[in-house]
Biopython code that builds the backbone (N, CA, C, O; Angstrom):
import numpy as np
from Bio.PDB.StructureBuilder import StructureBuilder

atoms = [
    (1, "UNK", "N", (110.354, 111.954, 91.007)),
    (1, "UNK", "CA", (109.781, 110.669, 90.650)),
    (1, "UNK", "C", (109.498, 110.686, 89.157)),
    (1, "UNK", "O", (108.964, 111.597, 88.524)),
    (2, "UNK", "N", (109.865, 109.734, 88.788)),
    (2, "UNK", "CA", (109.516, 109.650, 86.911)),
    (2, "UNK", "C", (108.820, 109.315, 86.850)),
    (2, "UNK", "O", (108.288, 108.757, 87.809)),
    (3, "UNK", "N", (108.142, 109.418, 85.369)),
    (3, "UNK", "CA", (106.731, 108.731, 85.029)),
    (3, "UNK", "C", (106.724, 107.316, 84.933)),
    (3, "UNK", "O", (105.659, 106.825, 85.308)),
    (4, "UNK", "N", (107.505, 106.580, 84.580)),
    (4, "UNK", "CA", (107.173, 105.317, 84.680)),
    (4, "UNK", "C", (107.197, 104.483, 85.850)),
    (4, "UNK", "O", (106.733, 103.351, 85.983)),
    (5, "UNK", "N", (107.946, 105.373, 86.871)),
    (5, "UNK", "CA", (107.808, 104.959, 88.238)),
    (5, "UNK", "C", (106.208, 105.069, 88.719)),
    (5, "UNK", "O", (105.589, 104.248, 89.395)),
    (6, "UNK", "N", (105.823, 106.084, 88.273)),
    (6, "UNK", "CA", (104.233, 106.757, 88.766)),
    (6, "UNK", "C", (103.664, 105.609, 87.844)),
    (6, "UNK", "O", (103.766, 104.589, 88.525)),
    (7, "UNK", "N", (103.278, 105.383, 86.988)),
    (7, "UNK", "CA", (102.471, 104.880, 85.985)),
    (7, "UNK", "C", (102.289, 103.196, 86.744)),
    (7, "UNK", "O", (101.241, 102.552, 86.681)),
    (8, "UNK", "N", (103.671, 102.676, 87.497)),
    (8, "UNK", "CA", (103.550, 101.624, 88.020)),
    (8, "UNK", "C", (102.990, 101.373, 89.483)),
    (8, "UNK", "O", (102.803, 100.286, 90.030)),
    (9, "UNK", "N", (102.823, 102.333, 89.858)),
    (9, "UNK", "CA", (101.858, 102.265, 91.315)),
    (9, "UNK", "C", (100.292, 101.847, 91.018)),
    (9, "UNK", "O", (99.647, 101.995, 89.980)),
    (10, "UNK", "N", (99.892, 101.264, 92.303)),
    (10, "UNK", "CA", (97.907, 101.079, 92.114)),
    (10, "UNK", "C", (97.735, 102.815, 92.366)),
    (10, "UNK", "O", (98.425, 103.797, 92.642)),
    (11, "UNK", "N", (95.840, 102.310, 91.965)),
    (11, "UNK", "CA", (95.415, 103.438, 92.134)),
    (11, "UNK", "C", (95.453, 104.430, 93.958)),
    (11, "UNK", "O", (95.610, 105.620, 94.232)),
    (12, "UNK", "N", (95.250, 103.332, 94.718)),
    (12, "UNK", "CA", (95.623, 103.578, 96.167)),
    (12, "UNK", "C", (96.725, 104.239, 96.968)),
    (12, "UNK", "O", (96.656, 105.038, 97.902)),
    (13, "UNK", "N", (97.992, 103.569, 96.216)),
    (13, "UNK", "CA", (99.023, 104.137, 96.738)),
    (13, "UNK", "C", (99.726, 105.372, 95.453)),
    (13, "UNK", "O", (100.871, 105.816, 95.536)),
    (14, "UNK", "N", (98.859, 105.694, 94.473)),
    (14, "UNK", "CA", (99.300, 107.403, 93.958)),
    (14, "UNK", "C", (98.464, 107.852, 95.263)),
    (14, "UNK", "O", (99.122, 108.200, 96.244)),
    (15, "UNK", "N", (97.120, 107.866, 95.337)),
    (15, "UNK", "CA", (96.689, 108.656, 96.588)),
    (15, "UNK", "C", (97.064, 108.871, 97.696)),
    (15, "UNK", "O", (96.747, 109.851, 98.370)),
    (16, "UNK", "N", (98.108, 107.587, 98.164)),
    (16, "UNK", "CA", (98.713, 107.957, 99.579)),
    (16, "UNK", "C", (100.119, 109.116, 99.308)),
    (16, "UNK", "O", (100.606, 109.991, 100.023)),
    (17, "UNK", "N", (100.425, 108.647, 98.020)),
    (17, "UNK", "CA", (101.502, 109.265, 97.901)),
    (17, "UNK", "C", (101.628, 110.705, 97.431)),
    (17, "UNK", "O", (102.743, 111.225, 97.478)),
    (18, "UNK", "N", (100.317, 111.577, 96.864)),
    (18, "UNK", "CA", (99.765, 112.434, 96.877)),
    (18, "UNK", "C", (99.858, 113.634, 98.237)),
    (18, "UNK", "O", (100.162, 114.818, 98.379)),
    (19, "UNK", "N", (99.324, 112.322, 99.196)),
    (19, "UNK", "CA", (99.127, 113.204, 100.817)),
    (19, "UNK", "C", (100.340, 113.230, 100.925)),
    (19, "UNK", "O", (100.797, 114.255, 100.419)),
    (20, "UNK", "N", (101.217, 112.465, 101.425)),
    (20, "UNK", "CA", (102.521, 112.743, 101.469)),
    (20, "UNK", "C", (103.278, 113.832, 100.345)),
    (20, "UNK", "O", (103.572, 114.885, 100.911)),
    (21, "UNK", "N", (103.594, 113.811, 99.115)),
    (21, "UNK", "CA", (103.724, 114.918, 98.566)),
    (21, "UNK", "C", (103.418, 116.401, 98.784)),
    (21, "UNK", "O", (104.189, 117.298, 98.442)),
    (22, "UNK", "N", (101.857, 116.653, 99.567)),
    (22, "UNK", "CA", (101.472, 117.610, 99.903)),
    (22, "UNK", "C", (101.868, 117.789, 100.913)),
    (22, "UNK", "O", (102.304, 118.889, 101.255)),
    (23, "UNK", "N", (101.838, 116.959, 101.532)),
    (23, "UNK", "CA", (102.588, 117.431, 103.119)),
    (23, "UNK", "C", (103.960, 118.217, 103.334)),
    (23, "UNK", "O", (104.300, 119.250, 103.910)),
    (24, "UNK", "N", (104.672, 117.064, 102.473)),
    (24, "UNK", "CA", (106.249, 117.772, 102.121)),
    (24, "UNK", "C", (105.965, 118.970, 101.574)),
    (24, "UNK", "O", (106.192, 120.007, 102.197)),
    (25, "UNK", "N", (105.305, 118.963, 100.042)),
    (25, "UNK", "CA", (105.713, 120.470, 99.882)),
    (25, "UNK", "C", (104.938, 121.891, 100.464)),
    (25, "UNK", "O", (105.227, 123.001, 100.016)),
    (26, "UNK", "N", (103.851, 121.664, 101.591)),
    (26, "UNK", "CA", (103.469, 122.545, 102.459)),
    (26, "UNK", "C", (104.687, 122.394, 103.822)),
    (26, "UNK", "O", (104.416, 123.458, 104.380)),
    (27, "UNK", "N", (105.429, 121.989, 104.391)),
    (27, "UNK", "CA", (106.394, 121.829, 105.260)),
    (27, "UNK", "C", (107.685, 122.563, 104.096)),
    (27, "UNK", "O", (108.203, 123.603, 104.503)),
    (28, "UNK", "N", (108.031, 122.167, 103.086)),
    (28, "UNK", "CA", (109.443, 123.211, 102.968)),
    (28, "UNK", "C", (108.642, 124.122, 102.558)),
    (28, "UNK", "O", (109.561, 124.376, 101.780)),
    (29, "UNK", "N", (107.839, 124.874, 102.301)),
    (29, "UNK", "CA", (107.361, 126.374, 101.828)),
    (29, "UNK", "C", (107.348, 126.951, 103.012)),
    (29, "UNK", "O", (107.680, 128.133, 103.097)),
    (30, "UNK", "N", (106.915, 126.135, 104.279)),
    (30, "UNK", "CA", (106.978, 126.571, 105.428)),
    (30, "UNK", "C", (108.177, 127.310, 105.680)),
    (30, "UNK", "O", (108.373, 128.525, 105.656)),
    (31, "UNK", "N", (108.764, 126.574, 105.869)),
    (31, "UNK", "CA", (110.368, 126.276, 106.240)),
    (31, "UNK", "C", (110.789, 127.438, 104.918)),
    (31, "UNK", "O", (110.604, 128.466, 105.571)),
    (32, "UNK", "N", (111.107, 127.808, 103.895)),
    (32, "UNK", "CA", (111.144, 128.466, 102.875)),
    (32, "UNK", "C", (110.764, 130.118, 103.488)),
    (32, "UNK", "O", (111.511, 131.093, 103.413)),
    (33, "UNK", "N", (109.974, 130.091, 103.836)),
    (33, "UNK", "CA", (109.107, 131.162, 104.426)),
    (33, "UNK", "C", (109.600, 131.578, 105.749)),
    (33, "UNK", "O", (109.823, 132.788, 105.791)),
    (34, "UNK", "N", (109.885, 130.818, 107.054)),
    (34, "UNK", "CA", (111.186, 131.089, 107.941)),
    (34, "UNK", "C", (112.107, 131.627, 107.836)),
    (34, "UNK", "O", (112.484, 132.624, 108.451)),
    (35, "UNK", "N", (112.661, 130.991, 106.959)),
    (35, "UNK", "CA", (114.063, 131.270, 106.085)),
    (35, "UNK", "C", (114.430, 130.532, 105.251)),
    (35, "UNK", "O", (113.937, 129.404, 105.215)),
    (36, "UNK", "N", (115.525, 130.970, 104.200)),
    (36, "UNK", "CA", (115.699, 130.560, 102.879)),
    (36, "UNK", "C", (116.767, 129.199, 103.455)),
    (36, "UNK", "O", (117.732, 129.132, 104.217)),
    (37, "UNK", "N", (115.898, 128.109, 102.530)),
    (37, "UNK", "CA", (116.057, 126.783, 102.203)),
    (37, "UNK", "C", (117.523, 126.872, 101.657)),
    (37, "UNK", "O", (117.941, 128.030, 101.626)),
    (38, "UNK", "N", (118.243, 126.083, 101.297)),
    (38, "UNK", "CA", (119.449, 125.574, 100.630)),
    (38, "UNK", "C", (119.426, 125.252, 99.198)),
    (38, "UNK", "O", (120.409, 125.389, 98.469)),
    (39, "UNK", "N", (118.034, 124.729, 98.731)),
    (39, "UNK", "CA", (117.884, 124.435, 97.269)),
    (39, "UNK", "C", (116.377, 124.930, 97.400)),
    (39, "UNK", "O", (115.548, 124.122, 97.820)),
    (40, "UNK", "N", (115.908, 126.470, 96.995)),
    (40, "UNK", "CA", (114.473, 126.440, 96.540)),
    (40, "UNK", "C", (114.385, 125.945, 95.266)),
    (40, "UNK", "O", (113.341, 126.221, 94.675)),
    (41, "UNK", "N", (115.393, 125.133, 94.547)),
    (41, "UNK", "CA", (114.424, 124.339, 93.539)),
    (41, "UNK", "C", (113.447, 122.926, 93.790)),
    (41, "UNK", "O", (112.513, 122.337, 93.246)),
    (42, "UNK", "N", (114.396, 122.806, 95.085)),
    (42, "UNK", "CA", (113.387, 121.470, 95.841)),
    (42, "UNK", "C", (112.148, 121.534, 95.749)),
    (42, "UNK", "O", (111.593, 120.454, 95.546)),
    (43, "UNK", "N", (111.167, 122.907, 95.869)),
    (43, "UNK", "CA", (109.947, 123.385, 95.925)),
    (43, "UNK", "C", (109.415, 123.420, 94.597)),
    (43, "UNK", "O", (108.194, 123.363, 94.454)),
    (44, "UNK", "N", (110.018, 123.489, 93.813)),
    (44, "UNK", "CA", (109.648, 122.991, 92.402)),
    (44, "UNK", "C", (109.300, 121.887, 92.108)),
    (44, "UNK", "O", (108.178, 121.490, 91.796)),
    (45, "UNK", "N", (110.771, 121.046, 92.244)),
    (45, "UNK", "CA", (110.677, 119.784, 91.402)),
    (45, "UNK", "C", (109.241, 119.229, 92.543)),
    (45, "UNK", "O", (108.221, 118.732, 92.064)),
    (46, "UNK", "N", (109.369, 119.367, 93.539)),
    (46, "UNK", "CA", (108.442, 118.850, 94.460)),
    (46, "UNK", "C", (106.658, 119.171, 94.155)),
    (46, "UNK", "O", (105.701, 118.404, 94.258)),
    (47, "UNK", "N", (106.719, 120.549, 93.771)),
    (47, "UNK", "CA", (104.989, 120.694, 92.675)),
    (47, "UNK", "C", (104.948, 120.166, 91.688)),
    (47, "UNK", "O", (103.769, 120.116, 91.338)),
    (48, "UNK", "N", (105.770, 119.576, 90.778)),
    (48, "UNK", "CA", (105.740, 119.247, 89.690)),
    (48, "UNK", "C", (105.404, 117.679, 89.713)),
    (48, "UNK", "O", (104.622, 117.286, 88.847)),
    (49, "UNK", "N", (105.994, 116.619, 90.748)),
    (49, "UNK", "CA", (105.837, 115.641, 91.263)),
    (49, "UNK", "C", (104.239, 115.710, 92.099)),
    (49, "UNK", "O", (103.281, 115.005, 91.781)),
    (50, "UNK", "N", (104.240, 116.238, 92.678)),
    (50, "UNK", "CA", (102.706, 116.497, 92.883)),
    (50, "UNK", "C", (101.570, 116.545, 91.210)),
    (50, "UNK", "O", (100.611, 115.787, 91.062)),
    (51, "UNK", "N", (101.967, 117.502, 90.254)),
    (51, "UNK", "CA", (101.445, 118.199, 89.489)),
    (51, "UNK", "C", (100.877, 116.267, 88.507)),
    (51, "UNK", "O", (99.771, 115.982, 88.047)),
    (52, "UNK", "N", (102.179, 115.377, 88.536)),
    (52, "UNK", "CA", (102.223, 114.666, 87.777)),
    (52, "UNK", "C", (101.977, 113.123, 88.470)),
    (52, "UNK", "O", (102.230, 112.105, 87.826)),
    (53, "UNK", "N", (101.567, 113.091, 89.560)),
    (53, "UNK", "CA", (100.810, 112.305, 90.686)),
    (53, "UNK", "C", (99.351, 112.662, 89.877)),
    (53, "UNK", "O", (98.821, 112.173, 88.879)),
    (54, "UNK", "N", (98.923, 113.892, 90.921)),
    (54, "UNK", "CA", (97.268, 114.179, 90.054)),
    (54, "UNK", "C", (96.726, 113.661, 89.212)),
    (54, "UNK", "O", (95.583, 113.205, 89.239)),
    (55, "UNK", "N", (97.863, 113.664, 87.907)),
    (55, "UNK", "CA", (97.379, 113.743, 86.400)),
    (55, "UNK", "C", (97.311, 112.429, 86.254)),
    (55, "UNK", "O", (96.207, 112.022, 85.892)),
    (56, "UNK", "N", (98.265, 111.510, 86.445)),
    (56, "UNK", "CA", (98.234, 110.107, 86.640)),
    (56, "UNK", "C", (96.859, 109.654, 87.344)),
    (56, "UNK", "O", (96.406, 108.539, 87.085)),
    (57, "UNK", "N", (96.393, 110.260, 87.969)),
    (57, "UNK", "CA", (95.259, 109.519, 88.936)),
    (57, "UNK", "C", (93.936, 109.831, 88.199)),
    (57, "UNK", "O", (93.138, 108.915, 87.995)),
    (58, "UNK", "N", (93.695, 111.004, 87.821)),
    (58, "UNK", "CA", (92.626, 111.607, 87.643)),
    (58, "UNK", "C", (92.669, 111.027, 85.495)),
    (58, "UNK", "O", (91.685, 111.234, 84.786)),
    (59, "UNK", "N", (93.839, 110.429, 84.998)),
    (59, "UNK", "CA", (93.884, 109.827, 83.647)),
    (59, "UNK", "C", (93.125, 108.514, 83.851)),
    (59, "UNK", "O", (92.659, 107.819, 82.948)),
    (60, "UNK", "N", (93.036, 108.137, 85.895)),
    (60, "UNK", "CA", (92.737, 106.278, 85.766)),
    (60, "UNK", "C", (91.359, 106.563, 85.943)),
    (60, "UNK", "O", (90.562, 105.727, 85.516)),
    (61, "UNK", "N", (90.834, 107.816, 86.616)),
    (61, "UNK", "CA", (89.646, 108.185, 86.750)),
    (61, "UNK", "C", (88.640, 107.823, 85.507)),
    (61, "UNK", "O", (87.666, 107.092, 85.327)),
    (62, "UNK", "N", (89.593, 108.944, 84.593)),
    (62, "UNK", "CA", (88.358, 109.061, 83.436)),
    (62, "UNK", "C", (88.641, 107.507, 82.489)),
    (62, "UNK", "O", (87.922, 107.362, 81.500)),
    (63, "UNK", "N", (89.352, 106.737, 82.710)),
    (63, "UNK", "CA", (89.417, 105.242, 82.102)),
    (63, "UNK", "C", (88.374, 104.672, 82.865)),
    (63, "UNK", "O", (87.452, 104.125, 82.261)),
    (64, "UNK", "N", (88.375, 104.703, 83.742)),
    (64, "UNK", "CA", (87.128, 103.861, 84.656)),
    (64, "UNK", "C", (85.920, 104.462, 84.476)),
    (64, "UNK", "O", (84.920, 103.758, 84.331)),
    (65, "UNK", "N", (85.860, 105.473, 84.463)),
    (65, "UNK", "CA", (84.492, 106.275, 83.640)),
    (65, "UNK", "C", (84.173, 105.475, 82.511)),
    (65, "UNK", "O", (83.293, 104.619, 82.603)),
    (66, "UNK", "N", (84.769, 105.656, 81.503)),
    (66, "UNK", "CA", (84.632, 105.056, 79.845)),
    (66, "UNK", "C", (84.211, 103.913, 79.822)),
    (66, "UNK", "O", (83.146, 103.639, 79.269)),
    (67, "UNK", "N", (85.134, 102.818, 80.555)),
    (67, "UNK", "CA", (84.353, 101.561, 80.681)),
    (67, "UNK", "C", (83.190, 100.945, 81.409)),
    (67, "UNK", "O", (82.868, 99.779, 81.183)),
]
sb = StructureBuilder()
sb.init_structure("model")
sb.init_model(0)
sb.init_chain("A")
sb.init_seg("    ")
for serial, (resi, resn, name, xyz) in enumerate(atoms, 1):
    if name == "N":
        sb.init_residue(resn, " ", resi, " ")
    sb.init_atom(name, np.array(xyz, "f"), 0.0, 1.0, " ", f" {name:<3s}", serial, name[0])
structure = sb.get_structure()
């Protein structure tokens, strides 16, 4: 997911989309951990999309703080 895709969501649905993110990437680590996946870079790009969900949310946080 790109940033300007993220940047255009409400604050509500980064959070839903958060849980879902986590879900996925606790299910292929799973699965990873069974046996080896087809692309363990999936498990990457997939924390990193998580990593950059967060940051997006917790940037609208401290804006709503300030004002």
């Amino acid at each position: 997911m790109k940033q300007e895709d993220i940047k255009q969501l409400s604050t509500a649905d980064l959070a839903d989309r958060i849980k879902e993110q986590k879900n996925s990437l606790s299910k292929l680590k799973l699965n990873h951990s069974v046996s080896p996946i087809e692309n363990p870079s999936s498990i990457t790009a997939n924390r990193k999309t998580v990593a950059r969900l967060q940051t997006e949310l917790r940037s609208r946080q401290i804006a709503e703080a300030k004002k």
